[in-house]
N, C-alpha and C positions, 0 to 999 in steps of 0.2 A: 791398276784400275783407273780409268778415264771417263767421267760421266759422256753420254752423247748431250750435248746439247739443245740438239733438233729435239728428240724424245722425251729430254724432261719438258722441253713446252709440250707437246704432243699429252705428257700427263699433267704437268698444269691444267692444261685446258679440259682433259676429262675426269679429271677431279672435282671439277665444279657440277658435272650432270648422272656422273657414275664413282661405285665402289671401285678401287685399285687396290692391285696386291702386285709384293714381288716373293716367288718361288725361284730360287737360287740353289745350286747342287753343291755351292759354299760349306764350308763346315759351319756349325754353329759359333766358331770363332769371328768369323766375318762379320754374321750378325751382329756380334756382341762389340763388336766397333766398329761397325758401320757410318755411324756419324765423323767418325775418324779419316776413315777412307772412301767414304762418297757422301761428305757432308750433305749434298743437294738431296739427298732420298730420303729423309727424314720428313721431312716441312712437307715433305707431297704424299708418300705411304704412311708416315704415322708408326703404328706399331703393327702392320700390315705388311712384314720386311720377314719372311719365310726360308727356313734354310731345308732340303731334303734330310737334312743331318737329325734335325730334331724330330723327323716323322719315321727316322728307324727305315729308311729307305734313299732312294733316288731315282730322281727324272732319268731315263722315260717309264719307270716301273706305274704302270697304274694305280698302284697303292700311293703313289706319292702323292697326286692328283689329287685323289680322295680322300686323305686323308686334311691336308689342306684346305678341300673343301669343306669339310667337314668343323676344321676349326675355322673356318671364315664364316660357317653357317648357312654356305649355300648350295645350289642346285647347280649341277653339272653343264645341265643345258641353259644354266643364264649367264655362263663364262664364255668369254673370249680368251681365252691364252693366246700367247705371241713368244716364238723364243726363235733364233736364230738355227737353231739345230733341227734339222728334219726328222730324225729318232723323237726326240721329245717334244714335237709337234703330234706325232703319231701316236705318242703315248697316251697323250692329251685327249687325241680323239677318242685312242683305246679306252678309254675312262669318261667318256661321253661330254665332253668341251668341247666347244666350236673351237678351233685353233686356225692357226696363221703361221704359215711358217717365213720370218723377218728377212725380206732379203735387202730393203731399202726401205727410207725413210716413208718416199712419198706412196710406195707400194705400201705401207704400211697405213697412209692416208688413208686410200683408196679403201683397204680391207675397214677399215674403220666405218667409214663414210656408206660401205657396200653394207654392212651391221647396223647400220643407222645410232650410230654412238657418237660420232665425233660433227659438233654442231659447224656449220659454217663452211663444212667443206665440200 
């Protein structure tokens, strides 16, 4: 595992104006040292660090989505999801998420700035 660097500023910076989470298809072993092996996610997600393991599913299963949301306490249609994978972009949507599917950093800008989340850009 290698943090991006670009991206943890990219959540720096929208942690200061919106809620974040990470949904990972990780076991809940990952989780559970996380801080271990991507130190840098901690200080910015908090305890907002999601494995599909612990929801009895996985991305792209719609159930995963929402069940997540569900423990984040929110509404479908006030997420952005972003993940690299085109399946579990479409799962996202399947399950009523705005999604994004990651192809670069600055496209990922772009999709930010397009949502009017990401200040400055």
């Amino acid at each position: 595992m290698q943090p991006d660097h670009a991206m943890l500023e990219i959540a720096r910076r929208l942690r200061k104006t919106v809620d974040i989470a990470v949904l990972t298809n990780n076991t809940t072993l990952v989780a559970d040292h996380i801080d271990t092996l991507l130190p840098d996610l901690r200080p910015l997600f908090g305890s907002r660090i999601y494995t599909s393991a612990q929801f009895k599913t996985a991305k792209p299963d719609p159930r995963c989505y929402r069940r997540c949301l569900a423990e984040l306490d929110v509404m479908p249609q006030t997420v952005l999801f972003v993940d690299d994978l085109p399946a579990n972009v479409a799962g996202a949507r399947e399950a009523g998420l705005f999604a994004h599917h990651h192809t670069s950093v600055e496209a990922f800008r772009q999709a930010l700035s397009a949502h009017g989340v990401l200040q400055g850009e």
